[in-house]
N, C-alpha and C positions, 0 to 999 in steps of 0.2 A: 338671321337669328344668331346670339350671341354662343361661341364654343360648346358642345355638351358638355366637355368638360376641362372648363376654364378651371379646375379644383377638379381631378379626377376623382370619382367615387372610389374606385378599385383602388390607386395610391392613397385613399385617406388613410388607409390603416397601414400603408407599405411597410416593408423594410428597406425600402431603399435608402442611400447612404446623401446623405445632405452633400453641396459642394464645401461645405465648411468642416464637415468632420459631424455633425453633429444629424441626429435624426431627427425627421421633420417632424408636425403633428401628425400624431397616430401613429407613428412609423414606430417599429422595433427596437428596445435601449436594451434587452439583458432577457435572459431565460440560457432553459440549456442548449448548449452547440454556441450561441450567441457569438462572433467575434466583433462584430461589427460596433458603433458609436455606441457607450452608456451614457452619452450626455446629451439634453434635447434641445433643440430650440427654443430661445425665449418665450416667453407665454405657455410654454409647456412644461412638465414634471414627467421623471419617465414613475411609471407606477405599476407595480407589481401584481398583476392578475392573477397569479400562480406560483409559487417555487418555478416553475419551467417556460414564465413568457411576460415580460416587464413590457409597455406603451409609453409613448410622450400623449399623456393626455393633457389637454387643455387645464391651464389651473384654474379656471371660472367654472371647471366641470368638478364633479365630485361621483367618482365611483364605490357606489358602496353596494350592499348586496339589494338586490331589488323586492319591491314590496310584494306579497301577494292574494294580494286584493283585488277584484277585479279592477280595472281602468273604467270609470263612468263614459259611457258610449249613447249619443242620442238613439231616441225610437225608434229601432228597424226591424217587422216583425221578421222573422224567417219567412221566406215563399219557396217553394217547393217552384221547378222547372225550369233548371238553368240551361239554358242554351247553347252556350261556348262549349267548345272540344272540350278546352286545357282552361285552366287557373293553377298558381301555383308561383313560386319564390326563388329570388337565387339564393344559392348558399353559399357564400363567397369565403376564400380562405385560401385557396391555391393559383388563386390573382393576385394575389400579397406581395408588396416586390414589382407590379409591372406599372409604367406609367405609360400614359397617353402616346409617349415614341415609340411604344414598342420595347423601350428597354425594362426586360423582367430580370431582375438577380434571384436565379433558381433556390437560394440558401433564405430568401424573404418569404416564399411560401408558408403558408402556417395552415396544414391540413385541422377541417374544421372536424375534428371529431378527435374524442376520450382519448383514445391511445395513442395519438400523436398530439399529447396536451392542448389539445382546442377545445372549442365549445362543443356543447352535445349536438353535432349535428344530424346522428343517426334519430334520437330523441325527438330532434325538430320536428323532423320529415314524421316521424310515427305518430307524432301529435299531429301534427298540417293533414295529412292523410283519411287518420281514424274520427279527428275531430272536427276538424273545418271542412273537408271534403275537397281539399286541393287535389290534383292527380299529375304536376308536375313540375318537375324543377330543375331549373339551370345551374350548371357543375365548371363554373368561370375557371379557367388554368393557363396557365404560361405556358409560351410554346418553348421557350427557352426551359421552362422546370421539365418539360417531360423528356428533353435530349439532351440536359444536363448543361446548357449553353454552348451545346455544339451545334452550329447550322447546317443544316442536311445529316447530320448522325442519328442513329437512330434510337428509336426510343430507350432511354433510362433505365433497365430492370427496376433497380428498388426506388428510383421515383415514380415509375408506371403504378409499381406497390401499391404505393400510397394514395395516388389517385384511384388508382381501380376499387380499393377499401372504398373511397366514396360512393365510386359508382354503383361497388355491387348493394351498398348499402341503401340507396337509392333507389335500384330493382327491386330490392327485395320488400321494398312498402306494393309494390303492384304500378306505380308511378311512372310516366314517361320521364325520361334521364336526356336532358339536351347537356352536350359535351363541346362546352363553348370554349374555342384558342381568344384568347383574353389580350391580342397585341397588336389592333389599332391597324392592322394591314400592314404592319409594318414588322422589324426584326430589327434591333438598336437605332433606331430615329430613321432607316432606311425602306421605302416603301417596296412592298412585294410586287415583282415583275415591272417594274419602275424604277431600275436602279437598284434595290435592293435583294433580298433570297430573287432566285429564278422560281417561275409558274413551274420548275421541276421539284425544286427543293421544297416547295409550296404541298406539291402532288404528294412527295414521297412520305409526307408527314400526315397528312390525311388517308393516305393507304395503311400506312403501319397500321393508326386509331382506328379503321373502318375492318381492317381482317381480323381485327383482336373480338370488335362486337357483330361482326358481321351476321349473326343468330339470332342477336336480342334484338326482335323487332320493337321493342319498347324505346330503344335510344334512339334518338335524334342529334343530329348531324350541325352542331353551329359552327360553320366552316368561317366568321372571324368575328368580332366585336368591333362595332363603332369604327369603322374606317373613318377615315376626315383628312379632307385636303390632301384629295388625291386628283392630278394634275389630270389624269386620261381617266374618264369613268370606262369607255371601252377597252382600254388596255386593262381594268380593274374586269371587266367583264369577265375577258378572256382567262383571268387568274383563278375567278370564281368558277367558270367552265372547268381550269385544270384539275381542282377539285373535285368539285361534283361528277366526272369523267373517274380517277381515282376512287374515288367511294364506292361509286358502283359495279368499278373493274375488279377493286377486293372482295365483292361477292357481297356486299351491303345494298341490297338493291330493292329491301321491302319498306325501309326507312327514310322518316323526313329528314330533307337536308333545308338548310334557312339561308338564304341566300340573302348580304348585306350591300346597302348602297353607301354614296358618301354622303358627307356633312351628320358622322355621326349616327347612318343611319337612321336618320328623322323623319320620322313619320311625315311630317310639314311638305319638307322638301323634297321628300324621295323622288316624285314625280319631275317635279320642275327643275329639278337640279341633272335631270337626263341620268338618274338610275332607274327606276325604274323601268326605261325603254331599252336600257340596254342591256340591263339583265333580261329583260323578255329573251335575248336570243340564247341564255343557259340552257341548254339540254341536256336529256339524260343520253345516254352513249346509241339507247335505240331514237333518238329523234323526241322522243314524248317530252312531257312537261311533267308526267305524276309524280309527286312528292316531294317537288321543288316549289319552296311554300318562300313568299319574299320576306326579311326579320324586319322590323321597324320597332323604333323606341322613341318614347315620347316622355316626357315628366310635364311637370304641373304648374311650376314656379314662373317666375317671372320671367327670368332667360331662358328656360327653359335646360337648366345647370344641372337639375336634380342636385342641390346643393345648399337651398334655402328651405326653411321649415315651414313657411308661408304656399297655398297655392293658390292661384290666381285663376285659371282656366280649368275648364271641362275635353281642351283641344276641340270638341264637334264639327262648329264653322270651320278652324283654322287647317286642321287636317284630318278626323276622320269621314267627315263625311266628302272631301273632294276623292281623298285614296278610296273610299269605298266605290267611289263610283268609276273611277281609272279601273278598277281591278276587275268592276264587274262587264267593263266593254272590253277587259280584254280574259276575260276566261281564269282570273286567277284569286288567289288569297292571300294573306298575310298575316302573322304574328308578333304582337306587343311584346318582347322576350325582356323589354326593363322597362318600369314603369314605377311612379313614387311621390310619394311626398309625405310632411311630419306630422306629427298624431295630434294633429290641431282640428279644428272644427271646419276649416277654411278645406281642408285638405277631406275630410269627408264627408264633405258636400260636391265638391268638385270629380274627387275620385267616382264614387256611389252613380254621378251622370255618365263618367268616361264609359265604365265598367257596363251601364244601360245601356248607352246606344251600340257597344261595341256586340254588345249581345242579340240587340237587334236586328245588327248586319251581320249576326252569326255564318252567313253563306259566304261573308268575301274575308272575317276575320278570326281565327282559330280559338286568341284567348288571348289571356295576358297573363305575366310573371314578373311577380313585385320586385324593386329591389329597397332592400335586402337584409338575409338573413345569413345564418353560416355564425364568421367569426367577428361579426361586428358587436360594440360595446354596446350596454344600455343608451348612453346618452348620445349616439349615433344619430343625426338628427332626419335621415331615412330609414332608422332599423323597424325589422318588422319581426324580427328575434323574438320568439315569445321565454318569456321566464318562469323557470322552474322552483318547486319548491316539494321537494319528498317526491311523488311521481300526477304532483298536479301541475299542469302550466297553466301560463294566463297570456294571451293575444293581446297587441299590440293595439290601440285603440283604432287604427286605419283598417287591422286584419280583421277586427271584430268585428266593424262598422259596415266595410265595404271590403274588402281585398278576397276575405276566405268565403265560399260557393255557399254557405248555409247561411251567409248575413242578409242573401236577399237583394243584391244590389243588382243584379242581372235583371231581376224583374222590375225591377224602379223605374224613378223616372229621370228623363236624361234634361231636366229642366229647360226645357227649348218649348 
């Protein structure tokens, strides 16, 4: 299977600094604090979203304010009785800044809420919550943003700040809060406990995070994002061990932790690519397994890039129904924590099946969490950002259709 991500979703928007001087598509040209490139790569225009935060957006794209009319959504009546734990969206915005190495520059961050000039993301979540009936959502962040780009230093006071604003605002819908390090297993292009941070420096960063929420049993624990092309899945094992050891040693021990494989974390491959079995041997510090729930993520498209607006598959055949059955001979479960595709017709028909069958093996699979929302643009070609207009929003034709728990797509049919 081709890269998840050959085009990272989380650098689509980055700030990170081109090797030319210049900022890539999506990436940050101008707002306040800004120092970094005002000039953008070819085919791009840096464009001004605010007095406080300019883009290279595509100049084939055209941002203007969004319409608010509903989005035309084929026939799905509502059904009442959804199955899944979780449904729910990432909010992305303090991923900003990291690419696929691991390299995050803490100053590309762009927390997704009002008073750190972002989108309304407290807004999102109170709409997704009170309207669609989601119950939670993933909070993507740099590991280098919360220690200020120091490795092994401890957490940032006033960048913890700014994160914890998300987070508490996040609690404060009733919602579970997954608190995802956003850097690939890695720390600047060098893999963790493989050459790069130590399984200590690894520990001591998921302790700080785990003592500060160690109360709220509402959070959830994503101890890394999309690992890939990692040389020793066992030596990755062991990393993920030092973690989940750490979490529970901070006194975090009623909360889920998500535990990622390689290649991406792919649902496809987690099994066959020996994650799977060797994360089986993650324990908690007393010997159990409870709470230790495995992450997988899957998109729709062709390579499976999450990257194309087109979707091709329902995944069933290819991987949920082989992971369903690995998980249920060996005693365990899993979580869809990114999953996606663009507000085309192709994509919810495909989705509307994922979302069925996944609800039908409710016993081996938790739920799943779109991507993404937060600080992404309208013309974002995964966004599932609903738009505002006075204090009405309007859902994104995939969240309508199939993504949010009142569309009904739980109870559908998985066309097989």
């Amino acid at each position: 299977m081709p890269s998840k991500r050959l085009s990272a979703l989380a650098f689509a928007l980055s700030a990170a600094v081109s090797v030319h001087g210049q900022s890539p598509e999506w990436g940050q040209c101008g707002g306040t604090g800004w120092t970094g490139p005002t000039t953008c790569v070819a085919g791009t225009v840096c464009t001004d979203y605010s007095s406080s935060y300019s883009q290279c957006v595509p100049s084939t794209s055209t941002v203007t304010p969004t319409s608010t009319a509903p989005v035309s959504t084929p026939s799905i009546s509502p059904i009442s009785g959804n199955t899944l734990t979780f449904a729910g969206v990432n909010i992305a915005g303090f991923d900003f800044g990291c690419g696929s190495d691991g390299t995050c520059n803490p100053t590309g961050a762009w927390p997704p809420l009002t008073q750190y000039y972002g989108m309304d993301g407290a807004g999102q979540m109170q709409h997704y919550t009170s309207t669609d009936g989601y119950n939670v959502f993933r909070l993507p962040v740099g590991w280098q943003f919360l220690t200020n780009g120091v490795l092994g230093g401890d957490l940032d006071a006033d960048n913890l700040a700014e994160y914890d604003a998300l987070v508490q605002t996040c609690l404060a819908t009733g919602a579970s809060c997954i608190i995802d390090i956003h850097n690939y297993a890695r720390w600047n292009g060098l893999i963790i406990g493989q050459g790069g941070p130590t399984n200590d420096q690894f520990a001591a960063i998921w302790t700080s995070i785990a003592t500060k929420y160690a109360d709220e049993e509402k959070i959830i624990f994503g101890v890394m994002n999309e690992p890939h092309d990692i040389p020793d899945i066992n030596l990755w094992a062991g990393s993920v061990q030092a973690a989940v050891t750490a979490i529970r040693n901070a006194g975090a021990t009623k909360q889920l932790i998500l535990l990622p494989g390689n290649n991406w974390t792919s649902a496809e491959t987690f099994v066959s690519n020996g994650s799977g079995p060797a994360l089986l041997t993650v324990t908690n510090p007393d010997g159990s397994t409870t709470g230790l729930i495995f992450d997988v993520h899957k998109y729709l498209d062709f390579d499976n890039s999450g990257t194309n607006e087109e979707c091709v598959t329902n995944n069933i055949d290819s991987s949920w129904a082989p992971l369903a059955t690995w998980l249920r001979e060996n005693g365990r479960q899993a979580f869809n924590t990114e999953t996606g595709g663009g507000n085309v017709a192709s994509c919810v028909q495909y989705m509307c099946q994922q979302i069925a069958y996944q609800a039908q093996n409710a016993d081996v699979f938790l739920g799943y969490v779109g991507w993404a929302a937060g600080n992404f643009y309208p013309t974002y070609v995964l966004g599932e950002a609903p738009t505002q207009s006075g204090t009405t929003w309007t859902d994104t034709l995939l969240v309508s259709s199939c993504m949010a728990p009142i569309a009904g797509a739980q109870s559908g049919s998985t066309g097989e």
